[in-house]
N, CA, C and O atoms as CSV, one atom per row, in Angstrom:
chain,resi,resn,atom,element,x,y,z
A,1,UNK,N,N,-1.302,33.694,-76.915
A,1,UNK,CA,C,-0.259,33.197,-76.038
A,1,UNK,C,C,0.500,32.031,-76.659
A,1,UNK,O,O,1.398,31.496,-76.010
A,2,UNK,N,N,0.118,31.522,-78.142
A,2,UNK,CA,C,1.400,31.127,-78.335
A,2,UNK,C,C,0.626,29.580,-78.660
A,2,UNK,O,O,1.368,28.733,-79.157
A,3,UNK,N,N,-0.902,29.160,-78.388
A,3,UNK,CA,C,-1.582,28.876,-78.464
A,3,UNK,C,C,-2.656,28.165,-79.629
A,3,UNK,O,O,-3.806,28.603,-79.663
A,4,UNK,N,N,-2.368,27.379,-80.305
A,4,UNK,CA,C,-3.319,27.119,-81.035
A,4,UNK,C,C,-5.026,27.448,-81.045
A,4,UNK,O,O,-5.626,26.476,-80.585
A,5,UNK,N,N,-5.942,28.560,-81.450
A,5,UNK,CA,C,-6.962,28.241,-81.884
A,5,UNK,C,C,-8.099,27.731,-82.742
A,5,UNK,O,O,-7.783,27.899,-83.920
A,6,UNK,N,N,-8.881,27.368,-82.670
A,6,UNK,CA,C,-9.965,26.879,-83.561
A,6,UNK,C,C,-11.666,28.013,-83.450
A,6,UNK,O,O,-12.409,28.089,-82.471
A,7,UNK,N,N,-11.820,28.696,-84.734
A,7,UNK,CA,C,-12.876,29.432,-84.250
A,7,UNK,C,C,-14.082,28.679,-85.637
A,7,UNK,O,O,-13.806,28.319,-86.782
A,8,UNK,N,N,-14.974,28.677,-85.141
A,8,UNK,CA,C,-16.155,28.030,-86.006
A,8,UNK,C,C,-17.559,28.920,-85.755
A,8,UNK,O,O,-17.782,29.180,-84.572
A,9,UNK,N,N,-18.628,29.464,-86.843
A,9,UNK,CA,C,-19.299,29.898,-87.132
A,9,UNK,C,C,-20.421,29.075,-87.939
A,9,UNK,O,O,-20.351,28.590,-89.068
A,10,UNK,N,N,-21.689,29.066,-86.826
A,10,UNK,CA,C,-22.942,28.149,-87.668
A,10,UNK,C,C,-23.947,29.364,-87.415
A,10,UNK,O,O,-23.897,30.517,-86.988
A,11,UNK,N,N,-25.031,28.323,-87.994
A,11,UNK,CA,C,-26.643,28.875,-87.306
A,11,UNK,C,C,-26.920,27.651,-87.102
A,11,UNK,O,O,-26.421,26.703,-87.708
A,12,UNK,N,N,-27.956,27.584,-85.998
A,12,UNK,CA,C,-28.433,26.544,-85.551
A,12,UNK,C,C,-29.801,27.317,-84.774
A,12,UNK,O,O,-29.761,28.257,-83.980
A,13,UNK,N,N,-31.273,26.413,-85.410
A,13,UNK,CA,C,-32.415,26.750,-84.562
A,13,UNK,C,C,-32.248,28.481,-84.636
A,13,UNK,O,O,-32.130,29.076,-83.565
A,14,UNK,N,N,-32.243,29.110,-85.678
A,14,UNK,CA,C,-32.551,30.808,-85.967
A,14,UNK,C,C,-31.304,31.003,-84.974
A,14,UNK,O,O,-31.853,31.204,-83.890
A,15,UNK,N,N,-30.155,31.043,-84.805
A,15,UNK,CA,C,-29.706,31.562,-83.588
A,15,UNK,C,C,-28.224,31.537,-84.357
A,15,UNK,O,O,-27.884,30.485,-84.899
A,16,UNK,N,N,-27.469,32.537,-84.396
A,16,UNK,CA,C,-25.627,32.419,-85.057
A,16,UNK,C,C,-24.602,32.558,-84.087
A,16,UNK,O,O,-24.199,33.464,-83.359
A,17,UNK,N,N,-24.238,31.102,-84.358
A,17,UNK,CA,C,-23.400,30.992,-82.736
A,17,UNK,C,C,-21.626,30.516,-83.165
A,17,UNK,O,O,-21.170,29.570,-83.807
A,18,UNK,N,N,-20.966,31.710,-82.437
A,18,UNK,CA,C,-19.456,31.575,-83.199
A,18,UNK,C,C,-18.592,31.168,-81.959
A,18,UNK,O,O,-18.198,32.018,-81.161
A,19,UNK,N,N,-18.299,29.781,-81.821
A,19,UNK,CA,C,-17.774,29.076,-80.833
A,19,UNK,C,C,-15.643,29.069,-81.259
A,19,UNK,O,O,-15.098,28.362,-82.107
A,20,UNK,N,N,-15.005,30.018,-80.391
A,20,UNK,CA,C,-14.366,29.694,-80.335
A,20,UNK,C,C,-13.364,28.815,-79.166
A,20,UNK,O,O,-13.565,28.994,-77.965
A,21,UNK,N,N,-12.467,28.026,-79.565
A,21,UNK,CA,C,-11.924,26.958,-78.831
A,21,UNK,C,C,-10.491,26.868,-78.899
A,21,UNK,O,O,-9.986,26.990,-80.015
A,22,UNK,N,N,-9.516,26.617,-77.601
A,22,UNK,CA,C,-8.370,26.244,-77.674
A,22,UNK,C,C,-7.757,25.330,-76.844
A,22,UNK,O,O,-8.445,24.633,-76.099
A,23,UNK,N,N,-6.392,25.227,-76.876
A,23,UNK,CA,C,-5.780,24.642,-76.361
A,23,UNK,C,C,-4.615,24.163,-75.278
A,23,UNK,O,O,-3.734,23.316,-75.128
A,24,UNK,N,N,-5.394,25.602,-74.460
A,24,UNK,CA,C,-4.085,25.894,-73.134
A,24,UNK,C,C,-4.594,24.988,-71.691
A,24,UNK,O,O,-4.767,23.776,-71.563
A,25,UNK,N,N,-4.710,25.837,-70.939
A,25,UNK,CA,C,-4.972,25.368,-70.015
A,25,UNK,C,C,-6.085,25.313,-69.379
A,25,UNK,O,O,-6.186,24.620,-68.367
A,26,UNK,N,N,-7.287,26.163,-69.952
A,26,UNK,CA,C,-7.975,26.202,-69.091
A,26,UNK,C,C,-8.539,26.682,-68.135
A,26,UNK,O,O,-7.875,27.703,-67.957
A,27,UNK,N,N,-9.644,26.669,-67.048
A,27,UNK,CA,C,-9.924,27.071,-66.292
A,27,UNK,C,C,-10.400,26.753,-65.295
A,27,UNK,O,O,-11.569,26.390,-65.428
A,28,UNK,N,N,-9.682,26.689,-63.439
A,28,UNK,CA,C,-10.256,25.901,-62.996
A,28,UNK,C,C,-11.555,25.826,-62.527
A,28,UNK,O,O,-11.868,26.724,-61.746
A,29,UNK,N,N,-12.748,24.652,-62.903
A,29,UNK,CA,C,-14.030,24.844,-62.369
A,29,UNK,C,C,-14.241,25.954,-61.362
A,29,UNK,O,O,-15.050,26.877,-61.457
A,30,UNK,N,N,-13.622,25.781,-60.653
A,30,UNK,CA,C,-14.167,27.073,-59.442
A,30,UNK,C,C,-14.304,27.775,-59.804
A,30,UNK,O,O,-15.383,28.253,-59.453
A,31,UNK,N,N,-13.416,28.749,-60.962
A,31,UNK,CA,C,-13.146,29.981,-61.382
A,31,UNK,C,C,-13.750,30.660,-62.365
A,31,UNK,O,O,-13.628,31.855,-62.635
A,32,UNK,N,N,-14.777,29.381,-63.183
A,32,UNK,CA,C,-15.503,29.536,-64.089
A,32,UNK,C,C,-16.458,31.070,-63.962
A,32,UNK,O,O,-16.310,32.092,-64.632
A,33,UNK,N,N,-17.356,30.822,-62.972
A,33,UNK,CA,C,-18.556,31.829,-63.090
A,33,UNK,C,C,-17.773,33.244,-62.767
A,33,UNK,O,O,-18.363,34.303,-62.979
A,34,UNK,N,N,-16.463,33.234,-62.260
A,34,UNK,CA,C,-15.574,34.774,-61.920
A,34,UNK,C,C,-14.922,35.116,-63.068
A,34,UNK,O,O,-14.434,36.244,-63.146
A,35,UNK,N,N,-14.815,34.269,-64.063
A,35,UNK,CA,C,-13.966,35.001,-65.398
A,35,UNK,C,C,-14.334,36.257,-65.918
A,35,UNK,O,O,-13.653,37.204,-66.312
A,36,UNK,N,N,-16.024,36.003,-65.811
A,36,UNK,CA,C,-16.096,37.268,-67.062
A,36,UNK,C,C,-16.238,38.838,-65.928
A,36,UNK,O,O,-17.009,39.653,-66.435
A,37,UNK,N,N,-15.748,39.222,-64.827
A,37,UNK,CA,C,-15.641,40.012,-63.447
A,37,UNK,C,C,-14.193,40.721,-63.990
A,37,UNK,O,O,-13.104,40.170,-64.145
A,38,UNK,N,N,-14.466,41.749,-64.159
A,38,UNK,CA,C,-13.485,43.041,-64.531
A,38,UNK,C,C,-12.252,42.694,-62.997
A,38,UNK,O,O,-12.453,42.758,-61.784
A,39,UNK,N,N,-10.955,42.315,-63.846
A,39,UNK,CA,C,-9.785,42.360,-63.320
A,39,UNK,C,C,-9.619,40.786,-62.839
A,39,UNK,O,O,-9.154,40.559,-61.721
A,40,UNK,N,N,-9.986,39.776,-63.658
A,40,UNK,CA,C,-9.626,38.764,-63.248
A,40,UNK,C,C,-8.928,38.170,-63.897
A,40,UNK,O,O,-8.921,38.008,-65.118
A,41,UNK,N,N,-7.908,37.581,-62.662
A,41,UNK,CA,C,-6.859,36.655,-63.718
A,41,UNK,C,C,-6.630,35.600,-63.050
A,41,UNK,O,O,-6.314,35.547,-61.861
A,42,UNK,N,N,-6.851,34.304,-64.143
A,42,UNK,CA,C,-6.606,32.855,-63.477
A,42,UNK,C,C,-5.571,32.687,-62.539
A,42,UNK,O,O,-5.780,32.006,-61.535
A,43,UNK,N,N,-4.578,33.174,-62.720
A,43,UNK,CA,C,-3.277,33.064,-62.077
A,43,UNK,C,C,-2.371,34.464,-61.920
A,43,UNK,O,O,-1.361,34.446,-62.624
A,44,UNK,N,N,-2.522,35.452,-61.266
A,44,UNK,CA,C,-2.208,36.905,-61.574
A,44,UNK,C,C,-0.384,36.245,-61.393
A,44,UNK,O,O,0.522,36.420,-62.208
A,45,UNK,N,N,-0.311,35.521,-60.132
A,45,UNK,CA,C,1.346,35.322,-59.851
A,45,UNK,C,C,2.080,34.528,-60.934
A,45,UNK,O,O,3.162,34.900,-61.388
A,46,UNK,N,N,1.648,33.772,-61.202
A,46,UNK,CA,C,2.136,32.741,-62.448
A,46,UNK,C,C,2.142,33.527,-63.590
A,46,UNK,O,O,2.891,33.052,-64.445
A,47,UNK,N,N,1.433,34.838,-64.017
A,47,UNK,CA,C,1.471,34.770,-65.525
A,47,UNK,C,C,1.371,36.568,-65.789
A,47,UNK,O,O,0.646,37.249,-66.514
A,48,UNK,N,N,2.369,36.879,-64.910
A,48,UNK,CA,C,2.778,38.558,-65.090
A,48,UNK,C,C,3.821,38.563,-66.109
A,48,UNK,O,O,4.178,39.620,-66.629
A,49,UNK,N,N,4.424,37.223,-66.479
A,49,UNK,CA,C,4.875,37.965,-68.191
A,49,UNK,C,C,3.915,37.769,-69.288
A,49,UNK,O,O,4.260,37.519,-70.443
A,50,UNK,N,N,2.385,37.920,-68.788
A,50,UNK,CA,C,1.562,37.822,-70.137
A,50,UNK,C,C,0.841,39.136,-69.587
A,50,UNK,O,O,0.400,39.335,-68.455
A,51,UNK,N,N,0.843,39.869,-70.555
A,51,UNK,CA,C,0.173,41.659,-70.427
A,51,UNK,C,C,-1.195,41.303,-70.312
A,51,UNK,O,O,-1.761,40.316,-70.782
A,52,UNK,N,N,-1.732,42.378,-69.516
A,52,UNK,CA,C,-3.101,42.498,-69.709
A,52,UNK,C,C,-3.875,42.826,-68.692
A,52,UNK,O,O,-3.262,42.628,-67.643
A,53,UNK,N,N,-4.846,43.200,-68.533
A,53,UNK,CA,C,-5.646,43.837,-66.846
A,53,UNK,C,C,-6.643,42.720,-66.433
A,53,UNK,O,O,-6.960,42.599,-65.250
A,54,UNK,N,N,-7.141,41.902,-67.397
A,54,UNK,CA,C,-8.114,41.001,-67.188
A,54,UNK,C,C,-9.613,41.805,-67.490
A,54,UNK,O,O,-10.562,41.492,-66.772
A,55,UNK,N,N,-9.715,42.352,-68.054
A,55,UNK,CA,C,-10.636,43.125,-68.837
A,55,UNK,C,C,-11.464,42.891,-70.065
A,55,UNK,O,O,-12.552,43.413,-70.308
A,56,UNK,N,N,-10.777,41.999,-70.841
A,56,UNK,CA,C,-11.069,41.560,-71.831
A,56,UNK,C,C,-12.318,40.741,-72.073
A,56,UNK,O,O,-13.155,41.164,-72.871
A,57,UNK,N,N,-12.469,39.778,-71.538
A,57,UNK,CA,C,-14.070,39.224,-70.867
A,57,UNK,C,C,-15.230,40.067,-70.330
A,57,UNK,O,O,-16.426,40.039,-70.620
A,58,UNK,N,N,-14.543,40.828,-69.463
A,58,UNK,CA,C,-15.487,41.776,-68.956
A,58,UNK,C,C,-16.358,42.712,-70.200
A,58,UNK,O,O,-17.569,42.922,-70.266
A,59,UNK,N,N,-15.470,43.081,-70.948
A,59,UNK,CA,C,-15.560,43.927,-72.121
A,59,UNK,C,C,-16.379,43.325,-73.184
A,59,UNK,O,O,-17.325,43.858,-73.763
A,60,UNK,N,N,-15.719,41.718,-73.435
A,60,UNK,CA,C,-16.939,41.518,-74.433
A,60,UNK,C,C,-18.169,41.172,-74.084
A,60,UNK,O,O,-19.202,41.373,-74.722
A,61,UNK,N,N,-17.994,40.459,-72.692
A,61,UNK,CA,C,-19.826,40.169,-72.188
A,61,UNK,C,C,-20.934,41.386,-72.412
A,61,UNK,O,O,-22.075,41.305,-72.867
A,62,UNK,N,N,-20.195,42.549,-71.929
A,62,UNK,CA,C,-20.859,43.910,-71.778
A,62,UNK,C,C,-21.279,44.060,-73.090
A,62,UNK,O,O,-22.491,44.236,-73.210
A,63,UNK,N,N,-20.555,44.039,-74.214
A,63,UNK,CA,C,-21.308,44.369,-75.225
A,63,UNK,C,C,-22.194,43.591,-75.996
A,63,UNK,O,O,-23.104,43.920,-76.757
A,64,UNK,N,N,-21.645,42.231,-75.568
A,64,UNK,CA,C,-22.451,41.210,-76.804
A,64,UNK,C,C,-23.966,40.955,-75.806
A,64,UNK,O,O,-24.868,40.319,-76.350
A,65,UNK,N,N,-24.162,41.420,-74.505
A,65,UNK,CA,C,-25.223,40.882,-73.871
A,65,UNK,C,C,-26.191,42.509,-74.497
A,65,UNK,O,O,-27.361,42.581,-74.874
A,66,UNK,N,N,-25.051,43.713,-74.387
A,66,UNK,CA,C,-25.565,44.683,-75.187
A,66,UNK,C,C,-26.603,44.834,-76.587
A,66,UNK,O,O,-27.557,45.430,-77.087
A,67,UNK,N,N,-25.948,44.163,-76.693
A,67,UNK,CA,C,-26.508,43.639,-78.336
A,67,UNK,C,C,-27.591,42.464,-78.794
A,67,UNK,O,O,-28.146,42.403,-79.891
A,68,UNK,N,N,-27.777,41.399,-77.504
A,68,UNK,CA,C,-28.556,40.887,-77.443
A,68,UNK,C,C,-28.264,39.477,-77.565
A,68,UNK,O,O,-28.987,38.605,-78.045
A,69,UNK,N,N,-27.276,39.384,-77.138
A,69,UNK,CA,C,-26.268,38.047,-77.211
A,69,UNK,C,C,-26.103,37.301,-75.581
A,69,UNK,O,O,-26.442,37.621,-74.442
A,70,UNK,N,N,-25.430,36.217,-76.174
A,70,UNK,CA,C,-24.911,35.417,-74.992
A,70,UNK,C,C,-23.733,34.926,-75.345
A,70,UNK,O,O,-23.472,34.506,-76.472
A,71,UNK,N,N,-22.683,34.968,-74.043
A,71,UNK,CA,C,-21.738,34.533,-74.354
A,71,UNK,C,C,-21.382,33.262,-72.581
A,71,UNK,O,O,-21.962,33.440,-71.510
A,72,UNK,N,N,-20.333,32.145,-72.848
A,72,UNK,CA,C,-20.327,31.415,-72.482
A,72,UNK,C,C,-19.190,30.506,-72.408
A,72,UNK,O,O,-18.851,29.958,-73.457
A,73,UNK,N,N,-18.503,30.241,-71.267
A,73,UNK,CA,C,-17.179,29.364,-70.876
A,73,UNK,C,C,-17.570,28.182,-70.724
A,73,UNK,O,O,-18.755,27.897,-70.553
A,74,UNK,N,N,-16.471,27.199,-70.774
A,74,UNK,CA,C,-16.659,25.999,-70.506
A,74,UNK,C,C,-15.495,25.121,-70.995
A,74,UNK,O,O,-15.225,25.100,-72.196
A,75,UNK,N,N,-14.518,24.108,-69.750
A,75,UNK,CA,C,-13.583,23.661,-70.258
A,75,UNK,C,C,-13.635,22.523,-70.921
A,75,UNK,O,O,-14.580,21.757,-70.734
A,76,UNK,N,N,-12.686,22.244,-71.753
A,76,UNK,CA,C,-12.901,21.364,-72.717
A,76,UNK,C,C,-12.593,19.850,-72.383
A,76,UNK,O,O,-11.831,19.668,-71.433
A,77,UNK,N,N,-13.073,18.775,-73.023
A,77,UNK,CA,C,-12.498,17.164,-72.626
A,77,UNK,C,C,-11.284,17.480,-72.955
A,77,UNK,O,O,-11.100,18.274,-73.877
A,78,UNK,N,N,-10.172,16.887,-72.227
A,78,UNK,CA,C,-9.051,16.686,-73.190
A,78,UNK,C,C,-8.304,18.249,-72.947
A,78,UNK,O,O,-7.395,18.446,-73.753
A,79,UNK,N,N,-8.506,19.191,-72.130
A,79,UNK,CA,C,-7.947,20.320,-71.811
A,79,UNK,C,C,-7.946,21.990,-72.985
A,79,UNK,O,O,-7.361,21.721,-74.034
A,80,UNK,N,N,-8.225,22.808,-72.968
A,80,UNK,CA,C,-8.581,23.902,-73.252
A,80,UNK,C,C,-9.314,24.888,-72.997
A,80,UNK,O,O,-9.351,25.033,-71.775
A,81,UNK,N,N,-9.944,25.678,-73.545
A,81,UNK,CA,C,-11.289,26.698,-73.322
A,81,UNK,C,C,-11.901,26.398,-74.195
A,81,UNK,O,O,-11.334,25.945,-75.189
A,82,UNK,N,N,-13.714,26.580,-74.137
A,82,UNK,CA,C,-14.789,26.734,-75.260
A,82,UNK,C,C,-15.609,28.073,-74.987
A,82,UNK,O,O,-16.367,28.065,-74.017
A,83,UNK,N,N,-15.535,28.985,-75.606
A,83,UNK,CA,C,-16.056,30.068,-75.704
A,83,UNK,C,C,-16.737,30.184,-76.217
A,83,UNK,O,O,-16.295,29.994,-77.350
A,84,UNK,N,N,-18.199,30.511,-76.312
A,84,UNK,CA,C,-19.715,30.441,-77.397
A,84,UNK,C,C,-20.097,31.736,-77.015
A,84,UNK,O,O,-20.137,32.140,-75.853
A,85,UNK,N,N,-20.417,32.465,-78.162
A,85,UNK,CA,C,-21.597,33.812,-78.341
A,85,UNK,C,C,-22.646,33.534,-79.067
A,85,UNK,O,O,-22.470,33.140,-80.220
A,86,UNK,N,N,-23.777,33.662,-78.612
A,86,UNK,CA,C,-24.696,33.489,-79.391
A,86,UNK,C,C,-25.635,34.800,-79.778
A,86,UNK,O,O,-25.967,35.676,-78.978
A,87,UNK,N,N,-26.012,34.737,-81.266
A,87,UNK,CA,C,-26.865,35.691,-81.387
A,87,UNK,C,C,-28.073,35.219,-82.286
A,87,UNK,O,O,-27.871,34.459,-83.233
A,88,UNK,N,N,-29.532,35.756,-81.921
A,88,UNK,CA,C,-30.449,35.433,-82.795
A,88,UNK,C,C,-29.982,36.110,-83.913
A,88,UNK,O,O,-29.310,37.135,-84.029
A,89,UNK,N,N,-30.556,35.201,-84.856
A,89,UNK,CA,C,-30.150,35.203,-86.666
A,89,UNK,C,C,-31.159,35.931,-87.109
A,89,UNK,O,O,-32.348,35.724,-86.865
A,90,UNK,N,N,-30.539,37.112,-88.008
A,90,UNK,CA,C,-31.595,37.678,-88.487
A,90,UNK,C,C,-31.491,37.668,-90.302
A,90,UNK,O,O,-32.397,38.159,-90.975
């Protein structure tokens, strides 16, 4: 969206965790634990010139929890998103 990101890749404690982070707006607390819920959109009225079904979350939780992962929201100091997947390191 036009958006600056930052994506970073460690291991930490056997575990490979690829935290990506940006710099929009956000999400409001409330809305946190409903993001990753097939068809959600922070703002459906505000932001119908940005494509998309709200699927995208839904889609990767499903697979990376598939796989044996975790994935994880959380807004940032200072305004953005922090997105973390984690997977044990093999």
């Amino acid at each position: 969206h036009g958006k600056a990101c930052r994506i970073d890749l460690a291991v930490a404690n056997n575990r490979a965790v690829l935290t990506i982070s940006d710099h929009g707006p956000g999400i409001p607390p409330e809305l946190l634990n409903k993001a990753f819920e097939p068809f959600f959109r922070v703002d459906p009225g505000r932001l119908q010139s940005i494509p998309g079904a709200g699927l995208g979350l839904a889609i990767a939780k499903e697979i990376i929890e598939r796989y044996g992962g975790t994935v994880t929201l959380e807004n940032r100091r200072g305004g953005g998103l922090e997105q973390m997947v984690v997977f044990e390191a093999v």
